[in-house]
C-alpha positions as CSV (number, residue, x, y, z in Angstrom):
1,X,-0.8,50.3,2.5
2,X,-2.2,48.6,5.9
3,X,-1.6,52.0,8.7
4,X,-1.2,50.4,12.1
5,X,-4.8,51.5,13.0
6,X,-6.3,48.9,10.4
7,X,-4.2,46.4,11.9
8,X,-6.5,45.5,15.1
9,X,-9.3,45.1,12.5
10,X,-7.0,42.5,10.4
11,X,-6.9,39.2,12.0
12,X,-10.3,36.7,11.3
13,X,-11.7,38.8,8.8
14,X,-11.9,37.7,5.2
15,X,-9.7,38.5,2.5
16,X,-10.7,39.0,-1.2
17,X,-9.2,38.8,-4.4
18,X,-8.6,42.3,-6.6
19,X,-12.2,40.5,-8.3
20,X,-14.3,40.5,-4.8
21,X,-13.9,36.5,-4.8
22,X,-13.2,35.5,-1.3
23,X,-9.7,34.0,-0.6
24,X,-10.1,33.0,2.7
25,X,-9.5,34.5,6.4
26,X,-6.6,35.9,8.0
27,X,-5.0,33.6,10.1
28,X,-1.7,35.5,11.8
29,X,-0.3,38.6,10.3
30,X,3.6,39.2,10.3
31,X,5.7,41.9,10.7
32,X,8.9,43.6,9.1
33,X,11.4,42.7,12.1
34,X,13.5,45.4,10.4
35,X,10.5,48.5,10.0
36,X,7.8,46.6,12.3
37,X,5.1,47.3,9.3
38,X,2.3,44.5,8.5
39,X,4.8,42.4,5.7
40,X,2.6,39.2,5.2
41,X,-0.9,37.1,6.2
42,X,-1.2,33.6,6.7
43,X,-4.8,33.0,5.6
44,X,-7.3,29.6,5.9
45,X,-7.9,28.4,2.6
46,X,-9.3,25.1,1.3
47,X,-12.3,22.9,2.2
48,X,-12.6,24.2,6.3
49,X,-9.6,25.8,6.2
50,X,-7.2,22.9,6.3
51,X,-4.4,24.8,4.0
52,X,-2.4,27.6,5.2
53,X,-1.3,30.4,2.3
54,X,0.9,33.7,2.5
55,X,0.2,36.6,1.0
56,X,2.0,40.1,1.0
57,X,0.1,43.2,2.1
58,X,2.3,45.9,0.9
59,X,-0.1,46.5,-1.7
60,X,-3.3,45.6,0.1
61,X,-6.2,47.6,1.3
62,X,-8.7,47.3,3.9
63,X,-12.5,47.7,1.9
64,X,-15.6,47.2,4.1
65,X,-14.7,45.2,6.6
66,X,-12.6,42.9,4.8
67,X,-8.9,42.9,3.1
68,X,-8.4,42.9,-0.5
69,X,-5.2,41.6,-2.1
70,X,-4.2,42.5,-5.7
71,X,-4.1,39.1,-6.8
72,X,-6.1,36.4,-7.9
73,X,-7.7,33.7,-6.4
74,X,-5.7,30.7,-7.5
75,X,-2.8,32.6,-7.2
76,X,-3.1,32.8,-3.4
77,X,-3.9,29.5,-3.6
78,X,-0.8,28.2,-5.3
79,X,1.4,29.9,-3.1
80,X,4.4,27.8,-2.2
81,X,4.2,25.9,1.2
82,X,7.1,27.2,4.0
83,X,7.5,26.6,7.2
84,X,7.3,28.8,9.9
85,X,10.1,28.3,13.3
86,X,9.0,27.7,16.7
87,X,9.5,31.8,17.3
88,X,6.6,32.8,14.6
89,X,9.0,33.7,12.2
90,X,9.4,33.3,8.3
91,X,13.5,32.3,7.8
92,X,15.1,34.7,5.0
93,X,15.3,31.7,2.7
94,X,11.4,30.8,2.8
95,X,10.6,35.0,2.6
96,X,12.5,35.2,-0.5
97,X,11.1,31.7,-2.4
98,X,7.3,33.6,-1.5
99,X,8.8,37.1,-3.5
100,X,9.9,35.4,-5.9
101,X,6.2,33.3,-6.3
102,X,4.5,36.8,-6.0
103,X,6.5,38.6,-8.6
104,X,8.1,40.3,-6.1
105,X,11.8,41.8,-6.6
106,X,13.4,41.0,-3.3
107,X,16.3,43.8,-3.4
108,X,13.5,46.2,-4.0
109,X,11.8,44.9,-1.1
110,X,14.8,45.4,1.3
111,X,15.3,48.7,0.1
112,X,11.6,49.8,0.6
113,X,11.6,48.0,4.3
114,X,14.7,50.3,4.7
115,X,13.9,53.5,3.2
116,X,15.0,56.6,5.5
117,X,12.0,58.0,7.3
118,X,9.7,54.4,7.0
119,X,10.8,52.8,10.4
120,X,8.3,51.4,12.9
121,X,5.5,53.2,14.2
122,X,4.9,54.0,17.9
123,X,1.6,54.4,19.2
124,X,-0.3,57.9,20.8
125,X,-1.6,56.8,23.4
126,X,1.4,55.5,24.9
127,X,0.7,51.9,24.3
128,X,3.7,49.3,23.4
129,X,4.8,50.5,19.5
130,X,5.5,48.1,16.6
131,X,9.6,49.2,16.9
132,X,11.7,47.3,14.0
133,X,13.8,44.0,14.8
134,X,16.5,44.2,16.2
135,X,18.3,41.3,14.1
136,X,17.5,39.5,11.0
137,X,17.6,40.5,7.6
138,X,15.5,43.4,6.4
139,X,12.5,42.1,4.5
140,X,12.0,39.1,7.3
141,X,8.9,39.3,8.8
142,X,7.9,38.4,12.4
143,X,4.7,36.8,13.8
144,X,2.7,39.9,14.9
145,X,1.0,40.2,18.1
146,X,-2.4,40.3,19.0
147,X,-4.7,42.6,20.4
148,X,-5.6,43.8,23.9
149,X,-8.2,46.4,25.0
150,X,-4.8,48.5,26.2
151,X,-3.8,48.6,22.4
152,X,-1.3,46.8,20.2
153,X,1.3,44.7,21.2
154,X,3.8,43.7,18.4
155,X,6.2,41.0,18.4
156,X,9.8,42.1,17.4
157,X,11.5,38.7,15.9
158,X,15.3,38.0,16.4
159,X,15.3,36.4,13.0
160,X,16.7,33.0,11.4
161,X,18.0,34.4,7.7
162,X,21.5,35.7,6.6
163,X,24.9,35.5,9.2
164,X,22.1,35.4,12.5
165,X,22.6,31.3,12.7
166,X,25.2,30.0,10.1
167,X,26.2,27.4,12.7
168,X,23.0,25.4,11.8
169,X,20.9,24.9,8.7
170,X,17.1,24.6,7.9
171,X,15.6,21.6,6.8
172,X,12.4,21.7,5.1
173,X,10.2,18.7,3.8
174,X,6.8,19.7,1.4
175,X,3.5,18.4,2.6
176,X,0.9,17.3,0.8
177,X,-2.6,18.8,0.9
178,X,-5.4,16.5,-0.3
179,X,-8.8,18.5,-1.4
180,X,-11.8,17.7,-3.9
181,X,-13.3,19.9,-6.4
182,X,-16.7,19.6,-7.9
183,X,-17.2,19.3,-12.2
184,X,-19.3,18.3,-14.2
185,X,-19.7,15.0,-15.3
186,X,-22.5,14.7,-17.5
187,X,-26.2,15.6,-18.5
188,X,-29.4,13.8,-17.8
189,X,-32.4,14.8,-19.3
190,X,-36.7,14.1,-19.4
191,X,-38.1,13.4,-22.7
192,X,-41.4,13.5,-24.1
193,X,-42.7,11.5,-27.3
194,X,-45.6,9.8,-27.6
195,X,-46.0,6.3,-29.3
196,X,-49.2,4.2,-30.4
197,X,-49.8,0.9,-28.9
198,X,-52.6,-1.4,-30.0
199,X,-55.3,-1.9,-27.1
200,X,-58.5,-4.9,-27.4
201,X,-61.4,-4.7,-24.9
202,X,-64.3,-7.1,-25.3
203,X,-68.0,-5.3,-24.7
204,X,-71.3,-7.0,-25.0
205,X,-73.7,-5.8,-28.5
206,X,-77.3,-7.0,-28.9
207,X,-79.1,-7.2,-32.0
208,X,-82.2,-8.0,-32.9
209,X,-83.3,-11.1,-35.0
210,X,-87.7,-11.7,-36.1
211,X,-88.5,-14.9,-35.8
212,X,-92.6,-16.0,-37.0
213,X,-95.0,-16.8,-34.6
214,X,-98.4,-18.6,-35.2
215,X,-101.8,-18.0,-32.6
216,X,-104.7,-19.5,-34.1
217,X,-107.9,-17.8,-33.7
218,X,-111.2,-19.2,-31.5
219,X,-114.5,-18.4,-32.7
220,X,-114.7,-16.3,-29.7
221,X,-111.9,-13.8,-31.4
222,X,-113.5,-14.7,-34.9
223,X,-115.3,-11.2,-35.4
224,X,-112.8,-9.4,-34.0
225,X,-110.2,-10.7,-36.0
226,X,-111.8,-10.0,-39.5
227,X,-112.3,-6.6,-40.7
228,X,-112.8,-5.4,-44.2
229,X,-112.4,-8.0,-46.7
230,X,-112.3,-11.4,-45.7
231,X,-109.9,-12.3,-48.7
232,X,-107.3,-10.2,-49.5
233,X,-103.4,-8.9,-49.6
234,X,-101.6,-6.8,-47.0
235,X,-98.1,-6.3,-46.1
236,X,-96.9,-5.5,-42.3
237,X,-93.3,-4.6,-41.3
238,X,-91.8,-4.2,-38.6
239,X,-87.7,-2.6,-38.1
240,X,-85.0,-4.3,-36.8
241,X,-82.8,-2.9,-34.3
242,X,-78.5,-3.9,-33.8
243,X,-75.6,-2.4,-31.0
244,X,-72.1,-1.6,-32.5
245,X,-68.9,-0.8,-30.9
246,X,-68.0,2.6,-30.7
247,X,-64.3,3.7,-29.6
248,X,-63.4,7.2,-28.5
249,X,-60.2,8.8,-26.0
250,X,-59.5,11.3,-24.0
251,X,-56.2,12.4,-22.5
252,X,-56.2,12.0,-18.2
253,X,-53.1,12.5,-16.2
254,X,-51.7,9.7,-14.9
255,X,-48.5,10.3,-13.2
256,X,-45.8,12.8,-12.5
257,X,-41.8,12.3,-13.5
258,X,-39.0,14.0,-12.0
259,X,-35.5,14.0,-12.0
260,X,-33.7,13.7,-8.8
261,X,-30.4,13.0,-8.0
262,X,-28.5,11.2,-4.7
263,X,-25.3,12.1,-3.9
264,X,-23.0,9.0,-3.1
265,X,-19.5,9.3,-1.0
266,X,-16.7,6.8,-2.3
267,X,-13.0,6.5,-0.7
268,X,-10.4,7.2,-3.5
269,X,-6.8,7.2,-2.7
270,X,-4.8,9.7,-3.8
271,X,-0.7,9.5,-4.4
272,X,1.5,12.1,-4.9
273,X,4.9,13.3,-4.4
274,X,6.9,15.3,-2.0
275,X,10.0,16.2,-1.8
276,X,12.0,16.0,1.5
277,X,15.8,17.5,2.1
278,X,18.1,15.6,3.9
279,X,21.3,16.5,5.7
280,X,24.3,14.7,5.2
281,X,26.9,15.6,7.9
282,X,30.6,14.7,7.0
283,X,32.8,14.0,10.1
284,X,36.2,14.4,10.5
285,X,38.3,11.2,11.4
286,X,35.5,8.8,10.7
287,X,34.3,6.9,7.8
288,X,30.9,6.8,8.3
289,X,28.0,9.6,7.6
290,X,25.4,10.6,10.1
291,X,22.3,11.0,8.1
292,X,19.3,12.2,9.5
């Protein structure tokens, strides 16, 4: 249960889930019109806040700085849209489609807004109390005040369900609330593997090749020329010398692959339906209908 002291603490702060997943922020916080106790919070939900929820803090605490609901997520969420009159109040109709939503029993409801000895509060220090409503059917809440450094000032509603306005009825249309969400799509992946590919280079070889050569010999070089016996056999050799390709590898580094991925915005069109009421009135003395 949210005492009146946690109340000035309420509005912008976040709310969370029973889980600790965060919900959203408080947006305006209503009141019982019949008790004047904290009923229900609008919060901001969806990409920057552009959906409004309601939630129902009977059974909510305030934990650390922020206000934790025991319900999921999605189920906040999902909560039915309803409108909300001119005067900050929830109409009797609109209160009871949320209960229902929430699980919530609404003649159990009404009897807890009305148990003996559970009306409003009044503050200590003389400031301006959260009194209960003074019309309206018990279990309607009204848009509840905000703070000032003299205290807090509550808004008592004059209602909009039950006998308070039977001369008129409520017309409600459902909007439509567009958002994204991210999923995933696929995998892409680096692979390694190594193939063999055929490479030709074309390098210079030498070789050598003996060819004869013939110096005949002056008189002058005679004596020199001849030593041991002037006729005889001998032999002389002399090695031969050829270049051959040789291939080796080595492994060097040549580059660096990553994968990166760009994020591309496209313009789809969404369609989807809503429903609208309409209001057929039925004249007397006429045969035509005013539709509006």
């Amino acid at each position: 249960m949210i005492t009146e002291q946690q109340i000035r603490s309420v509005l912008n702060q976040p709310v969370h889930d029973a889980q600790g997943e965060k919900i959203g922020k408080v947006d305006h916080l209503y009141l019982d019109d019949a008790t004047g106790r904290p009923e229900w919070v609008s919060l901001k939900t969806g990409w920057f806040g552009s959906s409004e929820s309601f939630v129902p803090i009977a059974d909510a605490h305030v934990v650390d700085g922020h206000l934790e609901v025991p319900f999921a997520k999605g189920k906040v969420k999902d909560a039915p849209n309803v409108d909300v009159d001119s005067g900050g109040h929830l109409s009797a109709q609109e209160e009871h489609r949320l209960y229902e939503y929430y699980g919530i029993a609404w003649d159990d409801a009404w009897q807890a807004a009305n148990r003996p000895g559970e009306g409003g509060w009044a503050h200590s220090d003389g400031g301006t109390g959260l009194a209960a409503g003074t019309a309206g059917l018990a279990g309607t809440a009204g848009a509840a005040g905000t703070a000032d450094t003299a205290g807090m000032t509550g808004t008592t509603g004059t209602g909009a369900a039950g006998t308070a306005d039977e001369d008129a009825m409520v017309r409600s249309e459902e909007r439509m609330h567009v958002g994204v969400e991210r999923y995933e799509s696929g995998h892409a992946r680096l692979r390694k593997y190594v193939v063999t590919e055929e490479v030709q280079q074309t390098v210079p070889v030498r070789h050598e090749e003996v060819r004869v050569e013939r110096e005949p010999i002056t008189e002058a070089e005679a004596g020199r020329a001849v030593s041991g016996e002037p006729i005889s056999e001998a032999e002389h050799e002399v090695v031969l010398h050829d270049e051959r390709p040789v291939v080796s590898t080595e492994a060097v580094p040549v580059e660096r692959v990553r994968l990166v991925t760009d994020e591309q915005v496209e313009e789809r069109t969404v369609t989807g339906e809503v429903r609208k009421e309409r209001i057929e009135a039925e004249l007397p003395d006429t045969d035509r209908d005013d539709r509006s």
